[in-house]
C-alpha positions in Angstrom: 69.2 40.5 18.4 68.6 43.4 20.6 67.9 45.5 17.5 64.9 43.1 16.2 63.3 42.4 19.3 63.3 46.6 20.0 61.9 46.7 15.6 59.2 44.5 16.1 57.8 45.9 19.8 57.9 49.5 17.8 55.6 47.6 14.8 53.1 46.2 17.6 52.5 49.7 19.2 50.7 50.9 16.6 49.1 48.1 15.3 47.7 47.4 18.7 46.9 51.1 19.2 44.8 50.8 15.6 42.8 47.9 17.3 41.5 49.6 20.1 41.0 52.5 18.4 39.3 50.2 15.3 36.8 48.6 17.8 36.1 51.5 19.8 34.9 53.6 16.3 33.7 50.2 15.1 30.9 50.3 18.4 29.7 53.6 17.7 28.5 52.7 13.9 27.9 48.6 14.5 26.3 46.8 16.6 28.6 44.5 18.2 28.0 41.9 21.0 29.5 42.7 24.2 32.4 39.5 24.0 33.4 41.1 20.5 34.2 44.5 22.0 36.2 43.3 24.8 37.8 40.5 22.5 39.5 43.1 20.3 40.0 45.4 23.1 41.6 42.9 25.2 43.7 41.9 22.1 45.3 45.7 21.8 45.8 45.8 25.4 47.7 42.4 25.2 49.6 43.5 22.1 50.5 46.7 24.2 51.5 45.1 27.1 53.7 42.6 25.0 55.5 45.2 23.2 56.2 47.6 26.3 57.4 44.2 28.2 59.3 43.0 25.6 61.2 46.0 23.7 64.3 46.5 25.6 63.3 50.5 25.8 66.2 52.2 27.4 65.7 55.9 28.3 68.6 57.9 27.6 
């Protein structure tokens, strides 16, 4: 169990990484309202945050 919990945190680090980074270039070309921005950027953070918790990351 250890194994998939540790898979799925290293999925969401990039994905959540892609998201900020998305809405970050996304408000340089766009025009987006200010709840959008911090909506996806408080998504990525929370995605981050979740998978850092959550991975069972064990330096060696």
């Amino acid at each position: 169990m250890k194994k998939t919990a540790k898979r799925k945190a290293l999925i969401l680090i990039p994905i959540a990484m892609f998201i900020v980074a998305a809405s970050h270039i996304g408000s340089q070309f766009l025009v987006l309202t200010d709840i959008t921005k911090g909506l996806s950027i408080g998504i990525g953070i929370g995605l981050l945050f979740t998978a850092l918790t959550f991975g069972n990351f064990k330096s060696a």
